[in-house]
ZANU-250909 format. One record per residue (C-alpha): residue number from 1; x, y, z. Coordinates in Angstrom, 3 decimals. Example, Ala and Ser with C-alpha at 12.3 -4.5 7.8 and 13.67 -1.06 7.14 Angstrom:
BEGIN
REC,i,px,py,pz
REC,1,12.300,-4.500,7.800
REC,2,13.670,-1.060,7.140
END
This chain:
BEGIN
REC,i,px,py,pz
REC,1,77.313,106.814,127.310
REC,2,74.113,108.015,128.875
REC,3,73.141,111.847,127.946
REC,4,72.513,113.657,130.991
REC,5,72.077,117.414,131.891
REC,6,75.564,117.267,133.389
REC,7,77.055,116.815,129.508
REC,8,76.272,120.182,129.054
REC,9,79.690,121.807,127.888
REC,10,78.277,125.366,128.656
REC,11,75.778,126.846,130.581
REC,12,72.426,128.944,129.449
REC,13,71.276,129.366,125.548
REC,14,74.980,128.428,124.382
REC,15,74.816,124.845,125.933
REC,16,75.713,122.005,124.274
REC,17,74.875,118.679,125.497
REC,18,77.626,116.189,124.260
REC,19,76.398,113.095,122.404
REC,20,79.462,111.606,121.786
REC,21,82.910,112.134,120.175
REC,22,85.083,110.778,117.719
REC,23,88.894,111.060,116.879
REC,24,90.076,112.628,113.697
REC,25,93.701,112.047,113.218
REC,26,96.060,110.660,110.649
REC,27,96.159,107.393,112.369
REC,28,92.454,107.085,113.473
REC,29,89.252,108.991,111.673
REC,30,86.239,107.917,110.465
REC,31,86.593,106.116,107.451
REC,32,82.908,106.871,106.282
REC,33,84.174,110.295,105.321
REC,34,87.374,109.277,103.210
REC,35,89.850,106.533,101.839
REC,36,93.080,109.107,104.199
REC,37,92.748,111.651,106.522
REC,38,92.953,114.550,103.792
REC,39,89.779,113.432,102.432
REC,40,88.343,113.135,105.867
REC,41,88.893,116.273,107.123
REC,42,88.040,117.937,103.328
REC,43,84.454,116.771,104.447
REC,44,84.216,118.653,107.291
REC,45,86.194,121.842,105.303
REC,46,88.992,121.711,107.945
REC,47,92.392,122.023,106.778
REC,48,94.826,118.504,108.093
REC,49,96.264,119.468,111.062
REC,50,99.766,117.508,112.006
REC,51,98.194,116.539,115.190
REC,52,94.583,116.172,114.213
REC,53,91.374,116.975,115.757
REC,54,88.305,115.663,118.628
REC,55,85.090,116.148,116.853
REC,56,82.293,116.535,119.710
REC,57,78.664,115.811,118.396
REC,58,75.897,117.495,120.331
REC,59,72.803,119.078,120.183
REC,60,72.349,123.130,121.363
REC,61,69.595,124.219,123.746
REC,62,67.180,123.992,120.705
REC,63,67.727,121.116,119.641
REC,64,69.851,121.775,116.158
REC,65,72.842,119.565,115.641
REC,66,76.593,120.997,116.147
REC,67,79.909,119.260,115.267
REC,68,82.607,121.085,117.668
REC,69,86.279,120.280,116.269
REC,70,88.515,121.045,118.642
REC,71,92.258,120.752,119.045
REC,72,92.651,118.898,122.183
REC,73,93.332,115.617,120.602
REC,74,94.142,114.047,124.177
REC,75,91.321,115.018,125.892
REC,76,88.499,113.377,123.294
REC,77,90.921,110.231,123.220
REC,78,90.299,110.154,126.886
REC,79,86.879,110.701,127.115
REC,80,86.100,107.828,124.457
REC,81,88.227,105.406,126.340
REC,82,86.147,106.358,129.980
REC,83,83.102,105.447,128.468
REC,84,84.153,102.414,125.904
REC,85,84.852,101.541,129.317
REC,86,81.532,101.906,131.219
REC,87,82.763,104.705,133.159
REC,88,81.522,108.496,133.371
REC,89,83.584,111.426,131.982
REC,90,82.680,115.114,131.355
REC,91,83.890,116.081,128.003
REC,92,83.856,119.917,128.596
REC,93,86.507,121.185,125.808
REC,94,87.938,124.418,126.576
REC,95,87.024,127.302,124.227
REC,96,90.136,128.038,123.528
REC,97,90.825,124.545,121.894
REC,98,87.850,125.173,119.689
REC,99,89.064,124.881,116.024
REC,100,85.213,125.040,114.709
REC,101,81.599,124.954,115.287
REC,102,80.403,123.201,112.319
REC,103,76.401,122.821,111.681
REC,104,75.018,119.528,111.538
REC,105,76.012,115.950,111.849
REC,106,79.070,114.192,109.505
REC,107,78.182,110.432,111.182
REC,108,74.544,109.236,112.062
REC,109,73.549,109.161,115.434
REC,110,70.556,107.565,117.260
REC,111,70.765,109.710,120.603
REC,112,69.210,112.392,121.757
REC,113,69.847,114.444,124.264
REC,114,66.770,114.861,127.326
REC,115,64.724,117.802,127.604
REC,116,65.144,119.453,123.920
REC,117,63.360,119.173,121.065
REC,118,64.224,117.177,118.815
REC,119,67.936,116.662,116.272
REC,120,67.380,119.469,113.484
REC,121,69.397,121.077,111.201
REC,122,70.276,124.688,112.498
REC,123,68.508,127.885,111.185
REC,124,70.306,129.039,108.342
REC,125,70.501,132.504,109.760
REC,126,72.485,130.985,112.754
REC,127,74.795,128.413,110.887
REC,128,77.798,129.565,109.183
REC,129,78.733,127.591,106.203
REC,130,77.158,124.191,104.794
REC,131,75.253,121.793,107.028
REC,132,77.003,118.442,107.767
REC,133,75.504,115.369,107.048
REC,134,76.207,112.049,107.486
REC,135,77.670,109.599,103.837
REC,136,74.127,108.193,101.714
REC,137,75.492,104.586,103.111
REC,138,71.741,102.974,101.916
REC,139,73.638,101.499,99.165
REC,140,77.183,99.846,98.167
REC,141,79.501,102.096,97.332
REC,142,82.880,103.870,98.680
REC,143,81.304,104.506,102.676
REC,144,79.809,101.325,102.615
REC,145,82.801,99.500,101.345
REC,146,84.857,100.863,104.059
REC,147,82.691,100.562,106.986
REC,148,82.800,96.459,106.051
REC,149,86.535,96.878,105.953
REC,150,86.313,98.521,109.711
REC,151,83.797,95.276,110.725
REC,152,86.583,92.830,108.902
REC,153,89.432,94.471,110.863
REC,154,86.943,94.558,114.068
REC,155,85.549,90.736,113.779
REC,156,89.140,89.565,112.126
REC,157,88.307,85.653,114.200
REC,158,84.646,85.668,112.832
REC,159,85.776,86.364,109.262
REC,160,88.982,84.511,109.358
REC,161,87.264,81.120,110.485
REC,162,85.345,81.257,107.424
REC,163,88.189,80.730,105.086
REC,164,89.275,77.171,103.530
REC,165,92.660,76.841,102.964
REC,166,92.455,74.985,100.059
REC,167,90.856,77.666,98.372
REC,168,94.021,79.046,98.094
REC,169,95.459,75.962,96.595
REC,170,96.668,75.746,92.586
REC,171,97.107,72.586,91.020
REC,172,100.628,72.375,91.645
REC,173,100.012,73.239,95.378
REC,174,101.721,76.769,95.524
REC,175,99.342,78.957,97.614
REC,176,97.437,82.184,95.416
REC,177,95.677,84.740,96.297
REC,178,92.145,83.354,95.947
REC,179,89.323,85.106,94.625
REC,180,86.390,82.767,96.312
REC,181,83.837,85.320,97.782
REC,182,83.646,84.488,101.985
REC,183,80.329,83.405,102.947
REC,184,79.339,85.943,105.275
REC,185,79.563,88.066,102.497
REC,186,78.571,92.275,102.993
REC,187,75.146,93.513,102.452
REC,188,73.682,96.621,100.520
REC,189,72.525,98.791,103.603
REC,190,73.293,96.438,106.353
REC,191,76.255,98.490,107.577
REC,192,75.864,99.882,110.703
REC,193,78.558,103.353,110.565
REC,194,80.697,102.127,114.336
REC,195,81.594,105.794,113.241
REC,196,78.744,107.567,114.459
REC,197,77.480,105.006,116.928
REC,198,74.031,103.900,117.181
REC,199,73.570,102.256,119.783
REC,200,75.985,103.852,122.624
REC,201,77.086,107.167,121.949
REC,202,80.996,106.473,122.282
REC,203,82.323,107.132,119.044
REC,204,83.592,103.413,117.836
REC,205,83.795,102.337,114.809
REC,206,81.968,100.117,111.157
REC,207,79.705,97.532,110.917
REC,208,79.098,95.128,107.792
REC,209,78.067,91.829,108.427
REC,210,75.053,89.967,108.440
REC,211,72.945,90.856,111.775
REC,212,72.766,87.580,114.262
REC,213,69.230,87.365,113.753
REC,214,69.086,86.851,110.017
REC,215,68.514,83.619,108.247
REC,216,71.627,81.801,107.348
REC,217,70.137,80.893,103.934
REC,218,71.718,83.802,102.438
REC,219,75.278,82.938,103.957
REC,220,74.621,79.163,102.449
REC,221,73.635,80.318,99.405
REC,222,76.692,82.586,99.092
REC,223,78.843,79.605,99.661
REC,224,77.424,77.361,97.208
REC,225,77.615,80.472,94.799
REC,226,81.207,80.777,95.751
REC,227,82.532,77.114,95.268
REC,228,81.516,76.796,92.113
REC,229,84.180,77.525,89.699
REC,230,86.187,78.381,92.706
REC,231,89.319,76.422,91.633
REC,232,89.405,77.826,87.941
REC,233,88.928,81.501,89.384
REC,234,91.893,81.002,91.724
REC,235,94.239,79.722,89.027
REC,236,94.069,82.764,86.666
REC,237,93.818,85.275,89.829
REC,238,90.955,87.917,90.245
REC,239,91.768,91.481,87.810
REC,240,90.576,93.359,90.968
REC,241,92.956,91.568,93.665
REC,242,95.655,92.262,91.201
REC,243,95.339,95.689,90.530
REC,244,94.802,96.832,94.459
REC,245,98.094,94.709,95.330
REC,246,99.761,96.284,92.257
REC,247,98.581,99.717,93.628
REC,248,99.081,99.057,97.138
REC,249,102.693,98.412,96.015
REC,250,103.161,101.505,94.760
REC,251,102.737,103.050,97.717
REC,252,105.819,101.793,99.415
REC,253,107.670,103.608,96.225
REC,254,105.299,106.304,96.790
REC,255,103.898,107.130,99.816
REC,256,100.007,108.105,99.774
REC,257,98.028,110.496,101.357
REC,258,98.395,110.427,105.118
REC,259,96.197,108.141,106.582
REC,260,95.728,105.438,103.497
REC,261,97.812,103.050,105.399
REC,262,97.208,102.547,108.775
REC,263,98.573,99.895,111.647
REC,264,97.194,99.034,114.359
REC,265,97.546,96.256,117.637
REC,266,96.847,92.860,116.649
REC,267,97.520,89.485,119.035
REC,268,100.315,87.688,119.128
REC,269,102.542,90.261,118.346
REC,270,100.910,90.818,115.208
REC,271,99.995,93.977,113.460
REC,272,96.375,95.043,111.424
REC,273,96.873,96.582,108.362
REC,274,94.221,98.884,106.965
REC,275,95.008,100.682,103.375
REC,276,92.691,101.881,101.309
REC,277,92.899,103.127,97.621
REC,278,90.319,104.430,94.611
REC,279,87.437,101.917,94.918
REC,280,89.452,99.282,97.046
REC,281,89.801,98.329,100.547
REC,282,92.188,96.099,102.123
REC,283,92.358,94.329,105.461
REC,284,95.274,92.101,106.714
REC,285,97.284,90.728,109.640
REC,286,100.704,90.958,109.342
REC,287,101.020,87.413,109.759
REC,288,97.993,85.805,108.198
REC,289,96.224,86.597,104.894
REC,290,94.329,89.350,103.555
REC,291,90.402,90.336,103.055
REC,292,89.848,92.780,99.212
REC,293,86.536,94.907,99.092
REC,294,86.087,96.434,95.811
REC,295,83.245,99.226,94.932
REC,296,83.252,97.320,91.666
REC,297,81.643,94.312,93.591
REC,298,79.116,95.010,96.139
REC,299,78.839,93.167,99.077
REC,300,81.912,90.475,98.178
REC,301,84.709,90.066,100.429
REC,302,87.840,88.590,98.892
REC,303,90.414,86.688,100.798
REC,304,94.022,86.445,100.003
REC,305,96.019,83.989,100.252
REC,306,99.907,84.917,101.368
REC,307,101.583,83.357,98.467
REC,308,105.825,83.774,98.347
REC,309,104.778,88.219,98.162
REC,310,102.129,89.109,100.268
REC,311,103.837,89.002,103.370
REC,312,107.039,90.824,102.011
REC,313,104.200,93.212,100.673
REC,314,102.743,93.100,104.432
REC,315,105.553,93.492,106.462
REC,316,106.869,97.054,103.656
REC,317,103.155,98.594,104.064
REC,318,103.669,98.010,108.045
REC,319,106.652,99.990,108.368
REC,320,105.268,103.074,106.344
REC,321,101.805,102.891,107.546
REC,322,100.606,105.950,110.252
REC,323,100.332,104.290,113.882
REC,324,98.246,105.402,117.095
REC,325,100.324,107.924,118.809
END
C-alpha cells in the first residue's frame, strides 16, 4: 500500500500515519510472535480476547513507532484485503475500538511514512510500558522456524514438487514417513517475516526459501547431502518426526492452546493444516503429505510420507483445529 498524507488516522500532533496492519486472532496472527495465539498476544502484553484484535503499525507526527490494537477485528480484515488487492482503503479505526497504544514495532517493517523523520523508538517520557520490537530472526531458531513453516504453507506447489516418492518407500514397499531433508532446504537469516511486510505494507505473511537469485549450488548440494543414506534413515524413522506426530496426537486427546492448530482453504477441496508445538512445526494438506521443521535442525525441512496414520492423524487435527471466521 502506498503511505500517503491521507493515512493519517487523526489530525494535528496526535496523527498517525498507517503503515500497515495485521490480524491477531485465534485463527490468524503472526506466527513470529508465538507457536498459539496466547503466546502471541503475551508479546504484545494484551490479554486473548475471544474475538481477537487489528494491530495498526504507524508512525506519529515525530516519527516514533506506535502499534494501535484495536477491537474492530472486521474492519483491519477489510482493509488488508483492499490493498492485497491493489485497491485504496482508509484504515481510520475509531477511538472507541482502541484496545491499546503500544510503543514500538512487534514485526519489521521497511516503510516509512513521507514527511517525518525518521522510525524511532518513542521518548520514554511519552511511552507507557515496554517498547515493542520485532523477534532476533538473524538466526535459526523458534521465529525463524515458523516463518519457513508460513513460506511451506504459502509455496505448498514449489515445495511439494521437490519430493520423490520413493523416498518414502521401505523395502517391503509400505510408504513411511521419510526423513530425507528437501532440497530447497531453509536458510539461517534468509527469512523474510510476510508478518511485518517488507516490501508492501499489507500485512501478509513468512518467507523461508532460498531467494530466486541465488546460486542453485547450495540446493544441489543439499540434495546430494540428502540421498545419501536416505533409504537407511527412512527405515528406522527420524526421533524428531516421531516425537512431533506423537505430540501432535495428543492434542486431539487434549486440545492445545488456541491457535496451535489452525485450518485453512486449500484446492481441491482440500484443507492446510498448520500446528505448531515446543520446537516443532508442521505443515500438511489434508490430502497429501506433510513438511516437519524442528529448532533442533536448522534450516531442514522434513517431508512425511502419509503412511496407513497420517491421514487419520490429518483428517482428527482438521476437525479441532481454529478456522477463519
Amino acid at each position: 500500500m502506498a503511505v500517503t498524507d491521507e493515512d493519517a488516522v487523526a489530525a494535528a500532533d496526535d496523527a498517525l500515519y498507517v503503515l500497515t496492519a495485521v490480524l491477531l486472532t485465534p485463527a490468524k496472527f503472526p506466527s513470529v510472535l508465538g507457536d498459539d495465539y496466547p503466546e502471541a498476544c503475551a508479546a504484545l502484553g494484551l490479554a486473548p480476547l475471544a474475538d481477537g484484535y487489528g494491530l495498526v503499525l504507524g508512525q506519529d507526527g515525530d516519527g516514533a513507532r506506535w502499534t494501535v490494537a484495536i477491537d474492530d477485528v472486521s474492519l483491519v480484515a477489510v482493509a488488508i484485503a483492499s490493498w492485497d488487492c491493489g485497491m485504496e482503503y482508509d484504515l481510520s479505526p475509531d477511538e472507541r475500538s482502541v484496545v491499546a497504544a503500544l510503543p514500538g514495532w512487534p514485526l519489521a517493517l521497511a516503510v516509512a511514512a513521507p514527511g517525518v523523520p525518521a522510525p524511532h523508538d518513542p521518548d520514554p517520557e511519552v511511552a507507557e510500558g515496554p517498547r515493542l520490537t520485532p523477534p532476533d530472526t538473524s538466526t535459526w531458531g523458534s521465529a525463524q522456524r515458523r516463518l519457513g513453516a508460513d513460506e511451506i504453507a504459502l509455496q505448498w506447489a514449489m515445495w511439494r514438487e521437490q519430493i520423490d516418492e520413493s523416498a518414502f518407500a521401505s523395502p517391503n514397499g509400505e510408504s513411511t514417513g521419510g526423513a530425507k531433508p528437501v532440497a530447497g532446504n531453509v536458510s539461517d537469516g534468509e527469512a523474510a517475516d510476510r508478518d511485518a511486510p517488507e516490501e508492501k505494507a499489507t500485512g501478509d505473511e513468512g518467507s523461508a526459501q532460498q531467494g530466486p537469485g541465488e546460486k542453485a549450488a547450495g540446493d544441489q548440494a543439499a540434495a546430494a547431502k540428502a540421498s545419501g543414506g536416505a533409504e537407511k534413515v527412512a527405515r528406522k524413522g527420524h526421533k524428531g518426526i516421531r516425537r512431533v506426530l506423537a505430540e501432535a496426537r495428543a492434542y486431539v486427546d487434549s486440545p492445545p492452546p488456541l491457535g496451535r492448530v489452525r485450518s485453512s482453504f486449500a484446492p481441491g477441496g482440500a484443507r492446510t493444516l498448520r500446528a505448531d508445538g515446543p520446537g516443532w512445526s508442521l505443515v500438511a494438506r489434508t490430502d497429501d503429505i506433510a513438511f516437519v521443521l524442528l529448532d533442533d535442525e536448522p534450516g531442514e525441512v522434513l517431508p512425511v510420507g502419509r503412511g496407513p496414520e497420517l491421514p487419520g492423524l490429518l483428517e482428527a487435527l482438521d476437525k479441532m483445529a481454529v478456522r477463519p471466521s
